[in-house]
Rosetta silent file (secondary structure, phi, psi, omega in degrees, C-alpha in Angstrom):
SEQUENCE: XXXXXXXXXXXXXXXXXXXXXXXXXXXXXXXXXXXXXXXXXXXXXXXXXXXXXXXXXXXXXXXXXXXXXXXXXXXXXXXXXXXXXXXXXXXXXXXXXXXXXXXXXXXXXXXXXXXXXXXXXXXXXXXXXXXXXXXXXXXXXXXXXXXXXXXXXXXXXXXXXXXXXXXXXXXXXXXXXXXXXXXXXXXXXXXXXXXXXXXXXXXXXXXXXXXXXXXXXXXXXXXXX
SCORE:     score description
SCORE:     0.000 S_00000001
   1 L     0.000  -49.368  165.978  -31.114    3.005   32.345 S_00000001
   2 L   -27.485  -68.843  168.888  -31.888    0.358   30.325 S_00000001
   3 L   -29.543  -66.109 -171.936  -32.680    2.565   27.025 S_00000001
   4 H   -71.963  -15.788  173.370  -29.466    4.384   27.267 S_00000001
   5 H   -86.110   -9.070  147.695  -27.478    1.709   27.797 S_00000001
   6 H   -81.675  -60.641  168.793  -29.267    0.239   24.093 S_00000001
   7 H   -42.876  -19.183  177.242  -29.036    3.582   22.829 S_00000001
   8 H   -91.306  -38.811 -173.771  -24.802    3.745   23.297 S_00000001
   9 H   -60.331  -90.845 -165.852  -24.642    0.106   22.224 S_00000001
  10 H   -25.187  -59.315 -163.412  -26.732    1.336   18.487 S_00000001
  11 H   -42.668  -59.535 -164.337  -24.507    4.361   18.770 S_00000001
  12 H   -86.256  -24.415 -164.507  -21.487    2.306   18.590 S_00000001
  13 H  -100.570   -0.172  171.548  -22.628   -0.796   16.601 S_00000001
  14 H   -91.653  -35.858  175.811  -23.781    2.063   13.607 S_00000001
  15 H   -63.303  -62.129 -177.944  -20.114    3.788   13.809 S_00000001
  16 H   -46.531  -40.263  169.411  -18.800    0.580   13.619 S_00000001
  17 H   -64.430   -8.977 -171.683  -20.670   -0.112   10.851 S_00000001
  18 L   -76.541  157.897  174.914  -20.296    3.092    8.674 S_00000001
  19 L   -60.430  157.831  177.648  -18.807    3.223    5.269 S_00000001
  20 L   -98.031  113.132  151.196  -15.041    4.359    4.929 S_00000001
  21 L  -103.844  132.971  166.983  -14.663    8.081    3.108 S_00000001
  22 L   -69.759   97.982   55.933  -11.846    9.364    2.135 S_00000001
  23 L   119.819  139.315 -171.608  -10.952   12.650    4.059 S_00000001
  24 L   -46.518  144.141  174.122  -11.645   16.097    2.261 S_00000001
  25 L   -70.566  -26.552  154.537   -9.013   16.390   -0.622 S_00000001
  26 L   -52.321  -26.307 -159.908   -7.794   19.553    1.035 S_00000001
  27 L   -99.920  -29.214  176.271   -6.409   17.802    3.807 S_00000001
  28 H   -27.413  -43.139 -172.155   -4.258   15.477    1.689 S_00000001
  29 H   -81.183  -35.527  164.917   -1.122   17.015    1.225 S_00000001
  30 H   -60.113  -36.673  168.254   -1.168   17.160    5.457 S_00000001
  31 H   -45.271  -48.110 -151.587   -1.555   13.327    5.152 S_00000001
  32 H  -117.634   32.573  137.627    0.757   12.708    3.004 S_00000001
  33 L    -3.110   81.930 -168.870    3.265   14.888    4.592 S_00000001
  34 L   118.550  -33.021 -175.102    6.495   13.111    4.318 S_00000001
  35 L   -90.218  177.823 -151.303    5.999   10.850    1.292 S_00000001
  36 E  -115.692  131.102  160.674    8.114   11.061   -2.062 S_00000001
  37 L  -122.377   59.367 -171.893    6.416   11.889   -5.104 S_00000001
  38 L  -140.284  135.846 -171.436    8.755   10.288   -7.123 S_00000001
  39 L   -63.439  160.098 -154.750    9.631    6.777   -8.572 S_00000001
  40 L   -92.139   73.101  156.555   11.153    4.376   -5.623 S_00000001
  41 L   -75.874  119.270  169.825   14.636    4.195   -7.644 S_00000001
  42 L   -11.521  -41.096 -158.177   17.913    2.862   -5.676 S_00000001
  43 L   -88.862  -94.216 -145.790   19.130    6.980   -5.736 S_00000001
  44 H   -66.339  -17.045  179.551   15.859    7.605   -4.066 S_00000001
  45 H   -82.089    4.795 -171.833   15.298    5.043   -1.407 S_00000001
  46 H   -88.505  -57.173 -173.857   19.687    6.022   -0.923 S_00000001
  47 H  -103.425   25.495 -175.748   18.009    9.614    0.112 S_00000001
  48 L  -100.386  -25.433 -167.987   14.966    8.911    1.920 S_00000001
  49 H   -33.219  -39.459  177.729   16.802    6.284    4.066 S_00000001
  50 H   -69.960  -42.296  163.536   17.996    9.085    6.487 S_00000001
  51 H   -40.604  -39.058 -161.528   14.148   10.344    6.632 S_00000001
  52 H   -88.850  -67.870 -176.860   12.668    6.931    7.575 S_00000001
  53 H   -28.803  -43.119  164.392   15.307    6.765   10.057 S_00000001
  54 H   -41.080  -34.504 -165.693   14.723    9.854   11.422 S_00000001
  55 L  -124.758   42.190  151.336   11.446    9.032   12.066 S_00000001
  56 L    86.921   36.980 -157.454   12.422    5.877   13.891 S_00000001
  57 L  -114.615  150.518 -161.481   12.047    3.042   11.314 S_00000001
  58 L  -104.652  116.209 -170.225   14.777    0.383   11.179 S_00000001
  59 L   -84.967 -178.746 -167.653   16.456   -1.331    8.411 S_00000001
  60 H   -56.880  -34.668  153.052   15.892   -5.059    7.806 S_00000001
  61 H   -12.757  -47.480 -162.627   19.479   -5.920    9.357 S_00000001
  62 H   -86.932  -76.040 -169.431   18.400   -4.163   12.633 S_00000001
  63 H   -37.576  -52.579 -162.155   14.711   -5.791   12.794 S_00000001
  64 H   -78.609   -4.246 -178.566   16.383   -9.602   12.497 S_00000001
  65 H   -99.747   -3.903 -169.056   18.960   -8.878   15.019 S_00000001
  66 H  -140.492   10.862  173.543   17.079   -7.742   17.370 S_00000001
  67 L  -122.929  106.825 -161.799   13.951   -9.992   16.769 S_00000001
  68 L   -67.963  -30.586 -179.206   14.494  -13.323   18.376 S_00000001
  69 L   -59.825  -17.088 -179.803   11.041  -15.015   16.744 S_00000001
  70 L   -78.430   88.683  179.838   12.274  -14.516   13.394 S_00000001
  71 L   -72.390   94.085  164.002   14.185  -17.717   12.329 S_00000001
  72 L  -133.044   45.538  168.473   17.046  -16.925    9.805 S_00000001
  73 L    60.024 -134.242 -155.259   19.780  -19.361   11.229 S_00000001
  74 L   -92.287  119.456 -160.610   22.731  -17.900   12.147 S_00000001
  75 L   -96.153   32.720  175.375   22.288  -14.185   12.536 S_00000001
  76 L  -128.392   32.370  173.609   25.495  -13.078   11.382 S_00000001
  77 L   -92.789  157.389 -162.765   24.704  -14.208    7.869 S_00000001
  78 L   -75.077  158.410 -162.854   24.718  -11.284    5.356 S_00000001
  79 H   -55.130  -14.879 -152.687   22.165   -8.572    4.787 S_00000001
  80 H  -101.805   -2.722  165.815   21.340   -9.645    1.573 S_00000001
  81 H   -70.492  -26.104 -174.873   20.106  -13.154    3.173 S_00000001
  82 H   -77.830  -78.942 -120.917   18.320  -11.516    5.799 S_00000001
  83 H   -66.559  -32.158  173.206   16.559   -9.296    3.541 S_00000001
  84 H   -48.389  -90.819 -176.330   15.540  -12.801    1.212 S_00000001
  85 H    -2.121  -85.427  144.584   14.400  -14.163    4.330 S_00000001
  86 H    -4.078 -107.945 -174.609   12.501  -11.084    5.441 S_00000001
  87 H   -36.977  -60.015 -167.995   10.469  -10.370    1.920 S_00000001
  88 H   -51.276  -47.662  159.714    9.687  -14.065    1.753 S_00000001
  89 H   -82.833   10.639  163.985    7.582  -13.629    4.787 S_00000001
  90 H  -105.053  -22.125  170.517    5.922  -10.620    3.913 S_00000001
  91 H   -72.744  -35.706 -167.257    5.445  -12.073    0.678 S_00000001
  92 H   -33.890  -61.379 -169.226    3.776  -15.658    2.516 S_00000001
  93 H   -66.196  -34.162  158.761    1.481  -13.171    4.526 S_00000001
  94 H   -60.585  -33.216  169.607    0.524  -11.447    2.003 S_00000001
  95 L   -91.698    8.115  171.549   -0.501  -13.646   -0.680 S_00000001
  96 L   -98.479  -50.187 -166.167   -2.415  -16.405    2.378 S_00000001
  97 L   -84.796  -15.941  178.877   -4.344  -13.185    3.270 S_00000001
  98 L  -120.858   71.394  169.718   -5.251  -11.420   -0.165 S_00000001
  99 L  -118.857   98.160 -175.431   -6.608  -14.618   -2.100 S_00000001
 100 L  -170.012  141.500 -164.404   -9.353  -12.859   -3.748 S_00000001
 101 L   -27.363  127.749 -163.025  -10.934  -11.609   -6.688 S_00000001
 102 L    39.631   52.179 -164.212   -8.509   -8.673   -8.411 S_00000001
 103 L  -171.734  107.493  137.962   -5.433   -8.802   -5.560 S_00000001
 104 L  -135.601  153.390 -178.106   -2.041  -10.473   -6.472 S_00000001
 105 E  -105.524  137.020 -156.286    0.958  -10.900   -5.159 S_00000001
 106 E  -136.893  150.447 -166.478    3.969  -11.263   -7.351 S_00000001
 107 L  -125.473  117.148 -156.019    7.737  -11.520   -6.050 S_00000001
 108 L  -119.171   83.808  163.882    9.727   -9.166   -8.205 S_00000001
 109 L    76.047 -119.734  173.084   13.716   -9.669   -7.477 S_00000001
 110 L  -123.096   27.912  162.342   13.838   -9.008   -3.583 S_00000001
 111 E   -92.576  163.726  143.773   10.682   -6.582   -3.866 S_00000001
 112 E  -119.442  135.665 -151.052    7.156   -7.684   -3.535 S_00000001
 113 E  -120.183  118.698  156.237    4.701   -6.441   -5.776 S_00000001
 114 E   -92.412  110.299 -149.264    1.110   -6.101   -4.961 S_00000001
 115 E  -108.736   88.276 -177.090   -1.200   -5.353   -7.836 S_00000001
 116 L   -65.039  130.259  178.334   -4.519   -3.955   -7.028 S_00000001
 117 L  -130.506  141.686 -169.036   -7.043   -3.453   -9.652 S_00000001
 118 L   -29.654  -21.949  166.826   -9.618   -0.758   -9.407 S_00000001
 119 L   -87.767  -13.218  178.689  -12.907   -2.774   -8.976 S_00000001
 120 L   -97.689   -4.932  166.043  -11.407   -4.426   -6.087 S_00000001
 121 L  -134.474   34.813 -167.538  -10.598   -1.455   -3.920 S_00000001
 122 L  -124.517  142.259  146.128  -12.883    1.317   -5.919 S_00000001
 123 L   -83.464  150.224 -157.591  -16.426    2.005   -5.977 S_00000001
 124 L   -57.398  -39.128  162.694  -17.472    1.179   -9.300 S_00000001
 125 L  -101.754   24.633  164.893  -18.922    4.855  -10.393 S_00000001
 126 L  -151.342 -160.919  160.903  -16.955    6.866   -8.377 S_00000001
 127 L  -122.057  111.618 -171.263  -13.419    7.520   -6.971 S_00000001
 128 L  -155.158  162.193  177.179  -14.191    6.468   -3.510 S_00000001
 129 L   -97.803  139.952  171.134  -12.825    3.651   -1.711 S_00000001
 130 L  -121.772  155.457 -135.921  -14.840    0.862   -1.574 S_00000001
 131 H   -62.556  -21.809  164.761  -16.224   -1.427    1.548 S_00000001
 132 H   -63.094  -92.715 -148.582  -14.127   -4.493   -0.093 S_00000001
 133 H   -28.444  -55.151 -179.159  -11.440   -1.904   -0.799 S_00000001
 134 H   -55.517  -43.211  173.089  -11.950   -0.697    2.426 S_00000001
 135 H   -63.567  -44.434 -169.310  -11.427   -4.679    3.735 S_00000001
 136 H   -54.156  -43.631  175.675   -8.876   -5.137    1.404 S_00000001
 137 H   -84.184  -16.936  157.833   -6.446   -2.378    2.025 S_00000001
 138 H   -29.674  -68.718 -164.079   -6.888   -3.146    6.142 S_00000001
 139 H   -46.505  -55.022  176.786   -5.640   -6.345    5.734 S_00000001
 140 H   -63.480  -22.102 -170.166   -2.749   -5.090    3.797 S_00000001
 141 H   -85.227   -6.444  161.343   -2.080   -2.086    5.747 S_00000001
 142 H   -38.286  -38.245 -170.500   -1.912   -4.388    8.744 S_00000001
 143 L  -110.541   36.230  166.548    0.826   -6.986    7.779 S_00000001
 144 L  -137.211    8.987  139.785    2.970   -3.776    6.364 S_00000001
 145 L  -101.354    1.680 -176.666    2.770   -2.496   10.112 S_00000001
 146 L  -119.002  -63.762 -178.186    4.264   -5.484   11.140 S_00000001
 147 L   -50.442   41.521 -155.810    6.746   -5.765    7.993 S_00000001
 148 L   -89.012   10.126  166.270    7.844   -2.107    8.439 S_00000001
 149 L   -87.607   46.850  172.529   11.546   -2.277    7.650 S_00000001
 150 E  -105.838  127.042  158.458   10.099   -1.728    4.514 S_00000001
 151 E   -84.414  158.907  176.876    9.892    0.975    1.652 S_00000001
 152 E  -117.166  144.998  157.776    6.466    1.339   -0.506 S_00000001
 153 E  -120.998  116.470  168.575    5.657    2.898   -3.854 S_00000001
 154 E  -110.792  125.353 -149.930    2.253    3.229   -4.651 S_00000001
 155 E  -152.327  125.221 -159.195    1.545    3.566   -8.016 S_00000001
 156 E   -93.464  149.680  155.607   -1.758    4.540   -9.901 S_00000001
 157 E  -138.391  171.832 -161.186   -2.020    3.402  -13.984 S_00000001
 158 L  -127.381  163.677  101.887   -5.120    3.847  -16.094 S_00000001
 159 L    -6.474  152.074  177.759   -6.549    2.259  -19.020 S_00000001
 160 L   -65.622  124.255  169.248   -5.683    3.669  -22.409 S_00000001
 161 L  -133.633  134.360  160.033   -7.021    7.290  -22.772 S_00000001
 162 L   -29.914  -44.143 -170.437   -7.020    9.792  -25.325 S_00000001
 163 L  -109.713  116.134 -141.987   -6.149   12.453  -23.061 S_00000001
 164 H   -96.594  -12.658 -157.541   -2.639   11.490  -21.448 S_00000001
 165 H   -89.771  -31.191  170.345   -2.635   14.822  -18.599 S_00000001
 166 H   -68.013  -51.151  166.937   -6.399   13.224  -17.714 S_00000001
 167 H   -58.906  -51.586 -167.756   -5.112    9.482  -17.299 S_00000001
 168 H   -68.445   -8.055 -143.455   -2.039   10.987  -15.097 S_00000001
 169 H  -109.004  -20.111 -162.495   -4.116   13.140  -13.126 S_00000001
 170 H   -77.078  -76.943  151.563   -6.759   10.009  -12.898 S_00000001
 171 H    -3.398  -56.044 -155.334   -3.750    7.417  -12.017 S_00000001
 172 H   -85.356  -46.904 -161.600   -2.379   10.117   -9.185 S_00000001
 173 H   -52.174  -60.822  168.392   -5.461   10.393   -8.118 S_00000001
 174 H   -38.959  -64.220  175.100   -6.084    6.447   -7.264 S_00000001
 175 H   -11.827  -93.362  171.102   -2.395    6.696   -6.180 S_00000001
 176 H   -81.215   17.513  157.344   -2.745    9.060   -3.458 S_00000001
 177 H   -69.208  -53.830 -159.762   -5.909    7.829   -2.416 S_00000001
 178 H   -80.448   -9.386  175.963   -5.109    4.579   -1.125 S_00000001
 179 H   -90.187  -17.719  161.970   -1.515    6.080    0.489 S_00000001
 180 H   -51.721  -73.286 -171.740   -4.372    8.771    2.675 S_00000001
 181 H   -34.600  -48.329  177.500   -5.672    5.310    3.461 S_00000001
 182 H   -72.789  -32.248  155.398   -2.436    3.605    4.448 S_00000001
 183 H   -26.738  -80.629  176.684   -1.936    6.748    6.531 S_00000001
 184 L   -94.919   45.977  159.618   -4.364    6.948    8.398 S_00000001
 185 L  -134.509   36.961  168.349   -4.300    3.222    9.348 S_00000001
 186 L   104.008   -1.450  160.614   -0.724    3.377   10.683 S_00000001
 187 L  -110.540  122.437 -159.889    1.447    3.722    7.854 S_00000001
 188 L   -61.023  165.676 -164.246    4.269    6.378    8.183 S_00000001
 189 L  -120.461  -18.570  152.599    4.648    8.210    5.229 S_00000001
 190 L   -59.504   29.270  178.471    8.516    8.271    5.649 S_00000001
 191 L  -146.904   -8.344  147.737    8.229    4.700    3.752 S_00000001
 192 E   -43.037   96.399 -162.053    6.331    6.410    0.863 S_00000001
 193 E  -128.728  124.460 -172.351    7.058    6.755   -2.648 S_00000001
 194 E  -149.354  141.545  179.320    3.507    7.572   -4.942 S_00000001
 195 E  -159.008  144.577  151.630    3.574    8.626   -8.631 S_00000001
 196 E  -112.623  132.934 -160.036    0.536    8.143  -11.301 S_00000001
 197 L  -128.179   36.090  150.289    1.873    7.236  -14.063 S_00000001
 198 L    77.377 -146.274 -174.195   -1.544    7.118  -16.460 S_00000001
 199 L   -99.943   42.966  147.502   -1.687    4.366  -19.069 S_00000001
 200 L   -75.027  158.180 -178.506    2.093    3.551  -19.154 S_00000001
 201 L    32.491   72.067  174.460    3.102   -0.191  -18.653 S_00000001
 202 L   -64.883  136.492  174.384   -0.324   -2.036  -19.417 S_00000001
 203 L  -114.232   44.228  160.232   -0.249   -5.439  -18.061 S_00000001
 204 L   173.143 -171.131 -177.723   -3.182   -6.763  -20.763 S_00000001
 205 L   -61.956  166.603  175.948   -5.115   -5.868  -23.867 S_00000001
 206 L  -108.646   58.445  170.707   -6.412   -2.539  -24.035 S_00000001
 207 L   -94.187 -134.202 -178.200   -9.829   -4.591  -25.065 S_00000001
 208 L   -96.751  -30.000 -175.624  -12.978   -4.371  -22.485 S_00000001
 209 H  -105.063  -11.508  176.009  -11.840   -6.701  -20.072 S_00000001
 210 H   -77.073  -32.020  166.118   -7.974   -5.789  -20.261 S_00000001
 211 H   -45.256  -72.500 -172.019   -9.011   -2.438  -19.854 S_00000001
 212 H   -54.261  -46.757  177.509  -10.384   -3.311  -15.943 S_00000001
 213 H   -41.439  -36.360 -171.765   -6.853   -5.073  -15.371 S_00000001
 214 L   -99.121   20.316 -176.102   -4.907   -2.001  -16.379 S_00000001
 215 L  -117.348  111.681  178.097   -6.940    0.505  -14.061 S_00000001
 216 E  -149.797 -176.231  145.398   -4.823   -0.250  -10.996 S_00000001
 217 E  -127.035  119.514 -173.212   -2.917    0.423   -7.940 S_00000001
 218 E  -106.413  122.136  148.567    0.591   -1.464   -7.802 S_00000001
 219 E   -64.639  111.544  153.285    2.580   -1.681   -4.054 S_00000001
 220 E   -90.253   60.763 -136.787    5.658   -2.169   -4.465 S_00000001
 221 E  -102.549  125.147 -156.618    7.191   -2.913   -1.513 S_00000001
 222 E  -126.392  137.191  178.152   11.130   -2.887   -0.997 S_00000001
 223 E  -100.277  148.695 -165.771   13.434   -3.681    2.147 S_00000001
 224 L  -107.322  117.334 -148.555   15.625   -1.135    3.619 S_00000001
 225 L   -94.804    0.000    0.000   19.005   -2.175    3.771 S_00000001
């Protein structure tokens, strides 16, 4: 009795312990089922809006009106205060919880912009998610299950490459990796918007070390008025 009751504990404390792989590449397009593969433009978050509803999600308006812990004074002040409100505390939680090596959080207008870069959620020689990557994107998909009157665009860029159909295809690739990921840890895909968009918009030199910076994944994350 003993034994097997050590054998289920090992059983369970090696599954807990296994590495995170990403899911056969066939199966993707069933993941991501639902998402946008398009940039997260006013016009498109105007015609996904009925979709996320549809599939029960709530704009920011609704969530403060009907969530008494959320302290934004007088709750007949206008959406575009709530939504300040709102974003400021998904930006807090996000940037107290991601203070770590290649992960920042940047407050873009009344978006928040997460910027991942590729050694911090990649394995180094492969395209695989990796076990930081694997902590890292938890964490995040965690406080964007509790911030879910949200939309997201996840968006892959490369490094500079010679071959631009190889960077987009590279880019997409990262892209819709990490939204399989957000998937299957609880994030609806009616709040999805993923494009790779290669080696457009570098955010440093295209030297050796600007080069790791611009190999990324950017969240963009937008509230849904």
């Amino acid at each position: 009795m003993r034994e097997s009751l050590f054998a289920i504990f090992l059983m369970c404390f090696i599954s807990g312990c296994a590495a995170y792989k990403s899911p056969d590449r066939s199966t993707w397009t069933a993941y991501l089922h639902g998402a946008s593969f398009t940039d997260m433009t006013e016009s498109a978050r105007t015609a996904k809006k009925p979709i996320f509803q549809g599939a029960g999600g709530k704009t920011v308006a609704e969530v403060v009106a009907q969530d008494s812990a959320m302290e934004y004074g007088d709750k007949a002040q206008n959406e575009s205060a709530m939504c300040i409100g709102y974003m400021s505390e998904l930006e807090s939680a996000l940037y107290d919880a991601l203070r770590r090596p290649g992960l920042s959080v940047q407050r873009a207008g009344t978006d928040v912009l997460v910027i991942l870069v590729r050694d911090a959620i990649m394995e180094l020689n492969a395209p695989e998610i990796s076990a930081d990557g694997d902590e890292n994107l938890s964490t995040i998909a965690k406080i964007l299950k509790k911030y879910d009157a949200t939309f997201i665009e996840i968006a892959g860029y490369t490094d500079s490459m010679r071959d631009t159909n190889a960077a987009r295809a590279f880019s997409m690739d990262m892209a819709e990796r990490v939204g399989v990921y957000l998937t299957q840890h609880g994030i609806k895909t009616s709040r999805m918007f993923i494009v790779g968009r290669g080696a457009a918009r570098p955010i440093a030199a295209q030297d050796e070390w600007g080069r790791l910076a611009n190999r990324r994944v950017e969240l963009r994350i937008s509230p849904v008025r």
